[in-house]
C-alpha positions in Angstrom: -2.2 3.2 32.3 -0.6 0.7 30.5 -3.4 0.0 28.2 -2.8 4.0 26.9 0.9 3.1 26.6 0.4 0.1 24.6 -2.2 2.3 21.9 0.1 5.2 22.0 2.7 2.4 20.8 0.2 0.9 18.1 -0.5 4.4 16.8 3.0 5.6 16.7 4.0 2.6 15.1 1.7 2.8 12.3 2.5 6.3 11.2 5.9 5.9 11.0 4.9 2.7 8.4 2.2 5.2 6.6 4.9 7.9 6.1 8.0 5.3 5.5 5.4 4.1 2.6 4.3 7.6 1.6 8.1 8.9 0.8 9.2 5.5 -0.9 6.2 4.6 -2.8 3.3 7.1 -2.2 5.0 10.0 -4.3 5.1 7.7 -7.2 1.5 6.4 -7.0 1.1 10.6 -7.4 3.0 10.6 -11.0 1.2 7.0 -11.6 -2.3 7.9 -11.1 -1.6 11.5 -12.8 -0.5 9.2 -15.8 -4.0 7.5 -15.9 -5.6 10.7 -15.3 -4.1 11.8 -19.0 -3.8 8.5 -20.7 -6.4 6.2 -18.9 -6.0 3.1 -16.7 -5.5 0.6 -20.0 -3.1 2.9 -22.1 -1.0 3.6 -18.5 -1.0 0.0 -17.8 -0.6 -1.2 -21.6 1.5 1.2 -23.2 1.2 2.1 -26.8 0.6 -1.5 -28.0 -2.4 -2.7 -26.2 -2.5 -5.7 -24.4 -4.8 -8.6 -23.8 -7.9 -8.8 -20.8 -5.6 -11.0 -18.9 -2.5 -9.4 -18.7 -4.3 -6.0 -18.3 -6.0 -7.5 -15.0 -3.1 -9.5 -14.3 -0.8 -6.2 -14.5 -3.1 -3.9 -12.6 -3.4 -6.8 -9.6 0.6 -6.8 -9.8 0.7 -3.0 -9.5 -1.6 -2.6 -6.7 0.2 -5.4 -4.9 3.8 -4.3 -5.6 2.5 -0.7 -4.5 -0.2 -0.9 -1.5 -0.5 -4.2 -0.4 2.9 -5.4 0.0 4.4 -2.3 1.4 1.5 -1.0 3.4 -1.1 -3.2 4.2 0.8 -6.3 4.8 2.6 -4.3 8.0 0.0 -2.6 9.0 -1.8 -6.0 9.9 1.3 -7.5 11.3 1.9 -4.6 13.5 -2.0 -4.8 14.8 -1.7 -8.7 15.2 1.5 -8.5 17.1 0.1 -5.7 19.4 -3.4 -7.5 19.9 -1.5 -10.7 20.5 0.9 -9.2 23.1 -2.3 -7.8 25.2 -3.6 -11.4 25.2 -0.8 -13.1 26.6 
């Protein structure tokens, strides 16, 4: 029984970080990828003056960092590595 508490716990845990994430930075991925739906990925991420290879890449990496990794991700794995480690102890 306290197995199912422990999942319940996990689960609960990581919707309230998926929806916390969705309202503070899920609603703008919806404007950001609309953006590269009219303009393309380079032009969204360039802007009207082009850029190089590098800072394209290196701009697109920072944006998916700053957006999914960072806030989403990164939590989600620490919240499944602290509940894994607690059932081993």
């Amino acid at each position: 029984m306290e197995r199912v508490g422990a999942w319940s716990k996990l689960i609960l845990i990581s919707i309230a970080i998926v929806v916390v994430w969705f309202f503070l930075f899920g609603i703008r991925l919806i404007g950001y990828f609309s953006a590269i739906n009219e303009k393309g990925l380079r032009a969204t991420e360039c802007g009207t003056q082009g850029c190089s290879d590098a800072v394209f890449f290196l701009s697109t990496a920072w944006t998916f960092s700053f957006f999914i990794v960072i806030p989403l991700i990164i939590p989600l794995v620490l919240v499944i590595y602290w509940s894994l480690k607690k059932k081993s102890s």
